[in-house]
Each structure stands twice: as C-alpha cells, then as structure tokens.
N, C-alpha and C positions, 0 to 999 in steps of 0.2 A: 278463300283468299288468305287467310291468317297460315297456312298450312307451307303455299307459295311463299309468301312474305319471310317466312322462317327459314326456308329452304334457303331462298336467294340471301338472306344473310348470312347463314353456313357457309355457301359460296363464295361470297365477298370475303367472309371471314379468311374463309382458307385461301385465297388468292392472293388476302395482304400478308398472312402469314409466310408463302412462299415469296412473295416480295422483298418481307424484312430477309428472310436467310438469301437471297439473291440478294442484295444489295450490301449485306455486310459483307457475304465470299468477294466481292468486288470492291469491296473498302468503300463504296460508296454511303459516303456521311448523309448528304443530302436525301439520298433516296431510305436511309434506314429512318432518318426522321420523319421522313411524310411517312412511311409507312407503318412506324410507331401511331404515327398521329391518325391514320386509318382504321388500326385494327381499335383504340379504344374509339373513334366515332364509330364504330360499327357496335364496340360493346354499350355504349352510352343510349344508342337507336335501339338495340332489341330490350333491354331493359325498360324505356322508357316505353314499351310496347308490351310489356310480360314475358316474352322471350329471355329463358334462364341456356344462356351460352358457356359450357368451360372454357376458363381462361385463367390466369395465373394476375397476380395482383400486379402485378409489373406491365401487363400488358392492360389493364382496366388506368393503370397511370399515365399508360403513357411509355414506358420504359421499357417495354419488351425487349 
C-alpha cells in the first residue's frame, strides 16, 4: 500500500508541477496560486507520511 500511496503522489506531484508552468505560460495568476498551493499540500502529505519527495524550498513555501 505504502509503495502505491508514494507512487500516486509522484503523480500528483508532477501534474501540479505541469499545472504551475501551464498556468504561468497563460499568465494565469489564479491558477499558478492554487497550484503553488497544491504542490506544497502534496509536499506537507508525503512528509507527514515519511515520504522524502525533491523539491526546491520555494515550492515546500509555497512559492514555486
């Protein structure tokens, strides 16, 4: 289960990931914020689970 559970956050991960760079090419403010706010509740869930994800500090803020 843990194996899955890691996976499917990888995938979330990289989907909000191509989200934020979709949404800034399109100047979209709104949607790079929910997506800033996506990728670090994704980084806040696998930590809070031992799941050690790279990621840059700006995106653990918030600020990707």
């Amino acid at each position: 289960m843990t194996a899955m559970f890691e996976e499917e956050l990888r995938a979330q991960l990289a989907q909000a990931r191509n989200d934020l760079a979709a949404a800034r090419a399109d100047g979209d403010l709104d949607g790079v914020q929910a997506s800033q706010g996506r990728i670090s509740g994704l980084l806040r869930l696998a930590a809070s689970h031992g799941i050690a994800l790279e990621h840059t500090v700006e995106e653990e803020r918030g600020e990707a």
